[in-house]
DSSP file (Angstrom, degrees, kcal/mol; ACC not computed):
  #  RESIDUE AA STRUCTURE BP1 BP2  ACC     N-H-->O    O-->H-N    N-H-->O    O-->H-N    TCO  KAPPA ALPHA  PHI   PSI    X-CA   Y-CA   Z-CA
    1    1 A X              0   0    0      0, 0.0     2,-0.6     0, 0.0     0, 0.0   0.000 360.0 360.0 360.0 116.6    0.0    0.0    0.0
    2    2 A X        +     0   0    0      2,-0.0     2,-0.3     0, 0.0     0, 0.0  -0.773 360.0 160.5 -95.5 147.1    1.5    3.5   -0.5
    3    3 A X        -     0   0    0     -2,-0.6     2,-0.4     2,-0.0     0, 0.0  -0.936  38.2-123.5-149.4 168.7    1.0    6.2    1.7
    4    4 A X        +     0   0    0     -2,-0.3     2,-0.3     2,-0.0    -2,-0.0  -0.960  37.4 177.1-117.0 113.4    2.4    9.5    2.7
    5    5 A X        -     0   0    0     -2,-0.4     2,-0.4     2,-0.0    -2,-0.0  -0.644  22.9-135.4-107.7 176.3    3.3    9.9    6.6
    6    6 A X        -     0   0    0     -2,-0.3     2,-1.4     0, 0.0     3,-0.0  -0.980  21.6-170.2 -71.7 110.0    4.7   12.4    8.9
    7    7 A X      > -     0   0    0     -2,-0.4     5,-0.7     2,-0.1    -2,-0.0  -0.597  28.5-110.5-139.0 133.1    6.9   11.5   11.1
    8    8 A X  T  >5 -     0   0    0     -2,-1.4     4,-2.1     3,-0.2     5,-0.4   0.230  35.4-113.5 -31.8 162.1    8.3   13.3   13.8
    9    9 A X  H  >5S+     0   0    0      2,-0.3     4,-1.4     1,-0.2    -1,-0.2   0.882 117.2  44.5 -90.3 -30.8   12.2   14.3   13.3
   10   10 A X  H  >>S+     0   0    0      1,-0.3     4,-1.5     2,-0.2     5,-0.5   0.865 114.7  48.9 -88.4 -31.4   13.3   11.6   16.4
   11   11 A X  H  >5S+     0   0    0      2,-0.2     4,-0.8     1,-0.2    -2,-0.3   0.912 110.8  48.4 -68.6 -40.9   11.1    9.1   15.1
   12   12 A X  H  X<S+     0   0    0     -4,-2.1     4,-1.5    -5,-0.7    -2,-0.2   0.741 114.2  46.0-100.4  -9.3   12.5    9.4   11.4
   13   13 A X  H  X5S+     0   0    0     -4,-1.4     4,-1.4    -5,-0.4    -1,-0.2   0.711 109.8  52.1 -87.1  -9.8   16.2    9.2   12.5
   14   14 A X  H  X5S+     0   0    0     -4,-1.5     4,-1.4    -5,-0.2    -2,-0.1   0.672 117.6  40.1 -90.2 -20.0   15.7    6.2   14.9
   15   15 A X  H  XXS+     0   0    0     -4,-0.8     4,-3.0    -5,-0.5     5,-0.6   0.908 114.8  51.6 -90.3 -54.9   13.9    4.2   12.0
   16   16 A X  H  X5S+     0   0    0     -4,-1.5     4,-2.5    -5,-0.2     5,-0.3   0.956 114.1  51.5 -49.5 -47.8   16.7    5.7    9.0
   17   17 A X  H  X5S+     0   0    0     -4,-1.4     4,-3.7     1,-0.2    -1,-0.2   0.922 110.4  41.2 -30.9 -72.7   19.2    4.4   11.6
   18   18 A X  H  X5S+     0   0    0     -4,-1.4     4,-2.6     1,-0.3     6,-0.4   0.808 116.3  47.9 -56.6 -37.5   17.7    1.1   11.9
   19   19 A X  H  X>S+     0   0    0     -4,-3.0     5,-1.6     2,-0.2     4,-1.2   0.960 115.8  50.0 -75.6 -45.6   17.0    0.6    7.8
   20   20 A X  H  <<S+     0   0    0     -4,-2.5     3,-0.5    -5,-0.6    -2,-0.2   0.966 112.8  43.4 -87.3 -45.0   20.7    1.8    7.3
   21   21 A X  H  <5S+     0   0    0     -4,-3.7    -1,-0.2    -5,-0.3    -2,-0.2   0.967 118.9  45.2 -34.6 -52.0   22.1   -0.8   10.0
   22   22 A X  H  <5S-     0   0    0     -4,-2.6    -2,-0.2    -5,-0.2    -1,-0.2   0.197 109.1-120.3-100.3  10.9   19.8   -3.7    8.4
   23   23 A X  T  <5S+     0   0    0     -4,-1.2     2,-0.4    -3,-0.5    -3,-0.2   0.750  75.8 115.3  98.7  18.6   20.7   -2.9    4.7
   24   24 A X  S   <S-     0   0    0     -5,-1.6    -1,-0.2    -6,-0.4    -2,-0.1  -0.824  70.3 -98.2-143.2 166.7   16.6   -2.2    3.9
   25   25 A X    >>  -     0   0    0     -2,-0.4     3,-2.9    -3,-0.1     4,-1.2  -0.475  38.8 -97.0 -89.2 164.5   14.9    0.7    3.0
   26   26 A X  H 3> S+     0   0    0      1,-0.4     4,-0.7     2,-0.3    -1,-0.1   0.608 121.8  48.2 -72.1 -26.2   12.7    3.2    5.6
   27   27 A X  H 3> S+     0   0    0      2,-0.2     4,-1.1     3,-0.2    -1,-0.4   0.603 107.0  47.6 -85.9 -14.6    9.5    1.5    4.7
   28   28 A X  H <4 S+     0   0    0     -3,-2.9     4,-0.3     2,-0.2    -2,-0.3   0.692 115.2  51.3 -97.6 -22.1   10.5   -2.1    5.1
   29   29 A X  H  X S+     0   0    0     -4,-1.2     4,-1.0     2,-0.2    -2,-0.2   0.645 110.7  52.5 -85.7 -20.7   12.3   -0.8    9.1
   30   30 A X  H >X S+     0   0    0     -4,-0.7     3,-1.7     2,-0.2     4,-1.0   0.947 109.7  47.2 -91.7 -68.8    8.8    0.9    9.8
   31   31 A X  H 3< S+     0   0    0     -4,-1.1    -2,-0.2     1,-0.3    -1,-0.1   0.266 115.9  41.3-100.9  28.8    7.1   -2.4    9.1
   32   32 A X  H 3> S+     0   0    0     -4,-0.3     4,-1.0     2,-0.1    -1,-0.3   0.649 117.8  54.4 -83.4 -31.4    9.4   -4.5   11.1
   33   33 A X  H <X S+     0   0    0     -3,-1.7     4,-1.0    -4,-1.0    -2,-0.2   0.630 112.6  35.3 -86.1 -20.7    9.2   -1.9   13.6
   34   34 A X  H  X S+     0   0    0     -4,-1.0     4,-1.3     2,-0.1    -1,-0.3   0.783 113.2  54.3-102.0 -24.5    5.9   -1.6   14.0
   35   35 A X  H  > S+     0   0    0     -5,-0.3     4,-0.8     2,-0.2    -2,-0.2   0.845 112.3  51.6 -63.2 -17.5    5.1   -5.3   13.6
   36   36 A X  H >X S+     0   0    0     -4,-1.0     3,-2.8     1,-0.2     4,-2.5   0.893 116.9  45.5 -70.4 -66.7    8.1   -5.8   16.8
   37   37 A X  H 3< S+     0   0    0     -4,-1.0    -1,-0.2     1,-0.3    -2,-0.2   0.692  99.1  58.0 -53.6  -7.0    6.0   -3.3   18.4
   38   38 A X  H 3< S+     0   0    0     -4,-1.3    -1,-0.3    -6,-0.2    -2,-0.2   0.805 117.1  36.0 -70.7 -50.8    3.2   -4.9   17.6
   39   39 A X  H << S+     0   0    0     -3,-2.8    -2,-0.2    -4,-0.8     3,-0.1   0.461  82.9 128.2 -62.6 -38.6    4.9   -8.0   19.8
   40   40 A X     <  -     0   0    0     -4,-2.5     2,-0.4     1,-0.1    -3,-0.0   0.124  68.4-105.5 -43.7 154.5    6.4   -6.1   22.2
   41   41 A X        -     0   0    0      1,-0.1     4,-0.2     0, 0.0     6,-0.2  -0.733  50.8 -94.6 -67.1 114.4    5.5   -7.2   26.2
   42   42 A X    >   -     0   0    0     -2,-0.4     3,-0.8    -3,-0.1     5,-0.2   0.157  58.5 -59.5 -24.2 142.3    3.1   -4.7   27.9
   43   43 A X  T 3  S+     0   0    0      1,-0.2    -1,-0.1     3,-0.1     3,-0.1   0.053 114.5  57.0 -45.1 142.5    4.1   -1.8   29.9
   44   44 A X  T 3  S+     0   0    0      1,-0.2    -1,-0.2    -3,-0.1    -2,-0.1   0.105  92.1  96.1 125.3 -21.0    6.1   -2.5   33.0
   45   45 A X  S <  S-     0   0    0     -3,-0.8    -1,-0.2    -4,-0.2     3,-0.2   0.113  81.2 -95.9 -95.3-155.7    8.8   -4.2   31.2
   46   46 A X  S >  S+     0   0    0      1,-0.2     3,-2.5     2,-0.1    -1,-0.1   0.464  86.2  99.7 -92.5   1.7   12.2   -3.6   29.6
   47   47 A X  T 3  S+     0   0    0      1,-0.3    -1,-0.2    -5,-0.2     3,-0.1   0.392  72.6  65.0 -87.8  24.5   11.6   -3.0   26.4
   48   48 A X  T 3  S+     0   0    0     -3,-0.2    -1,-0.3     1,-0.1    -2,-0.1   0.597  70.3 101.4 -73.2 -36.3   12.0    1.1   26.8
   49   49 A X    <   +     0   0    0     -3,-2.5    12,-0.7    11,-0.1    13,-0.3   0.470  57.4  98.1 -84.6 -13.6   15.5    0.7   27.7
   50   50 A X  E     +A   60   0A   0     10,-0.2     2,-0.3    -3,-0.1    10,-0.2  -0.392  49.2 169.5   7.2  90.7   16.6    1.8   23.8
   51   51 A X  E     -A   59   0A   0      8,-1.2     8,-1.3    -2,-0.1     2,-0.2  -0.834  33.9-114.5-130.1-177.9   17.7    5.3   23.2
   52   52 A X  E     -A   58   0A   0     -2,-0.3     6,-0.2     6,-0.2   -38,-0.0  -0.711  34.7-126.4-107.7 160.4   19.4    7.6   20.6
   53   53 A X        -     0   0    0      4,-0.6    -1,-0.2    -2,-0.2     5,-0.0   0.712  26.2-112.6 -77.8-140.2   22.8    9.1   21.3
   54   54 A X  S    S+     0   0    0      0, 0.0    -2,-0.0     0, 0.0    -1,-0.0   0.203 128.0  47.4-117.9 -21.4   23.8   12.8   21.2
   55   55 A X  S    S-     0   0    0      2,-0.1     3,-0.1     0, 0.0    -3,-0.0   0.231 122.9-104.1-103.4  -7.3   25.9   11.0   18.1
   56   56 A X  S    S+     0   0    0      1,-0.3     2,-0.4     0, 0.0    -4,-0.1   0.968  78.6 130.0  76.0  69.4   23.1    9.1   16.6
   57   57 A X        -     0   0    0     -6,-0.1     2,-1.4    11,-0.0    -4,-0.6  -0.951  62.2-111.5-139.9 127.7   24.1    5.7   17.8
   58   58 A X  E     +A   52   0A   0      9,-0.7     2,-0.5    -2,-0.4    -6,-0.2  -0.390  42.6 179.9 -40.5  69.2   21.8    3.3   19.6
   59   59 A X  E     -A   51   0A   0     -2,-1.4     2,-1.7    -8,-1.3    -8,-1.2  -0.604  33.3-105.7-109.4 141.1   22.7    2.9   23.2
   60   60 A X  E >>  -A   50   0A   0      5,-1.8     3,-5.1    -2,-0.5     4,-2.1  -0.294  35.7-135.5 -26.0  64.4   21.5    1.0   26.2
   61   61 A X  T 34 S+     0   0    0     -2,-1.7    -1,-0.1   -12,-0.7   -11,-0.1   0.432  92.2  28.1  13.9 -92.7   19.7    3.3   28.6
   62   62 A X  T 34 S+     0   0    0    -13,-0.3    -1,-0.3     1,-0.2    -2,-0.1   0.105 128.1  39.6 -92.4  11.0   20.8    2.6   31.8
   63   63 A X  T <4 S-     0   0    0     -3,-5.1    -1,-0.2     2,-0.1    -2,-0.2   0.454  89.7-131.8-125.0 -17.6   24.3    1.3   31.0
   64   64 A X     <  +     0   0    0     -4,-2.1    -3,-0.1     1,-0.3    -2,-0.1   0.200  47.0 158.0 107.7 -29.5   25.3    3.5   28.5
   65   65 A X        -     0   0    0     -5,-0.4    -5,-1.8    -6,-0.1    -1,-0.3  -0.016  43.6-116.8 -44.8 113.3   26.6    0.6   26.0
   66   66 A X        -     0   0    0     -7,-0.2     2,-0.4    -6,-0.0    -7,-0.1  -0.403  18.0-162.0 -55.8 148.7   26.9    1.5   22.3
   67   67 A X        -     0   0    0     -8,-0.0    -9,-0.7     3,-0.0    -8,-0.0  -0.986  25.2-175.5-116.5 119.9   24.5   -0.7   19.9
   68   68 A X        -     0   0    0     -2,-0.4     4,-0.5   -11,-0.1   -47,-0.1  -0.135  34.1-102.9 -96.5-160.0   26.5    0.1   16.4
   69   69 A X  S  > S+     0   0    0      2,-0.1     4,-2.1     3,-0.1    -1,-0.1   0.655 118.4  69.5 -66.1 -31.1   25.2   -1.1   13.2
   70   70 A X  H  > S+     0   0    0      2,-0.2     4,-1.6     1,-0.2     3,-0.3   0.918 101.0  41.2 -46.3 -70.1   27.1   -3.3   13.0
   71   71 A X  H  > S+     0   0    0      2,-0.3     4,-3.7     1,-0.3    -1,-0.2   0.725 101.9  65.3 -12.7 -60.0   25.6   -5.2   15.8
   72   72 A X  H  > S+     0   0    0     -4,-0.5     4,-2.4     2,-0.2    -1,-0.3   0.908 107.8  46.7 -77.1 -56.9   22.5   -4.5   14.8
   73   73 A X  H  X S+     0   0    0     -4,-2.1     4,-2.9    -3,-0.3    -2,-0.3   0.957 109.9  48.7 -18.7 -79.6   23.7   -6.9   11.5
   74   74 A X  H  X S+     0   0    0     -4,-1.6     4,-1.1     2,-0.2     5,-0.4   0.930 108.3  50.9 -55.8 -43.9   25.2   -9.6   13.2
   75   75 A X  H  X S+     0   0    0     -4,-3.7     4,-1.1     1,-0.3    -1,-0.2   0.877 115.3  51.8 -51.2 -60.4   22.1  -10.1   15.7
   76   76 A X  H >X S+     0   0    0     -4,-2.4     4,-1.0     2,-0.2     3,-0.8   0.763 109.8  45.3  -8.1 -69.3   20.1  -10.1   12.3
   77   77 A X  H >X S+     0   0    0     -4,-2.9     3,-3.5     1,-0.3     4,-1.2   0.950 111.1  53.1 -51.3 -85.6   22.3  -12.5   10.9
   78   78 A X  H 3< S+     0   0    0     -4,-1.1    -1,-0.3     1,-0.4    -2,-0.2   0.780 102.2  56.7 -20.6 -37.1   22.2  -14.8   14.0
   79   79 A X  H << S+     0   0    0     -4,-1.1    -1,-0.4    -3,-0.8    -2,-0.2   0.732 102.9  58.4 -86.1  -6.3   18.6  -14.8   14.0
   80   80 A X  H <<        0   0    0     -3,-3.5    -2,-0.2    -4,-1.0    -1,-0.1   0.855 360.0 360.0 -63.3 -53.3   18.7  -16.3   10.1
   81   81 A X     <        0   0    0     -4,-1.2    -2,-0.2    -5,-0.1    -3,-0.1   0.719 360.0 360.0-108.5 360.0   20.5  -18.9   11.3
């Protein structure tokens, strides 16, 4: 289906991130990303603990811990096989 969205400036750099780690273009990372969210565990849980950098990197909340692109590959891969 095409469509035309708007999407908020933090929202469209945490998804171009994710499509430009995982090799796929900004409409195929919003609809893994919303089908994960889709998945996700109800509030209360961990699954918040994700932020963006000052640097545009992925990091772990509450430890600080880069998540590169790289990364963000390999798990891919890893879940392929």
């Amino acid at each position: 289906m095409r469509l035309t969205v708007n999407l908020d400036p933090d929202v469209y750099s945490f998804t171009a991130a994710y499509a430009g780690a995982k090799g796929i273009t900004l409409s195929a990372a919003l609809g893994e990303l919303v089908r994960r969210a889709e998945q996700a565990p109800q509030a209360g849980s961990d699954s918040s603990r994700l932020r963006m950098n000052e640097h545009g990197y992925l990091e772990i909340a509450e430890t600080g811990n880069l998540i590169t692109p790289e990364m963000v590959k390999q798990a891919a891969e890893d879940d392929l096989v």
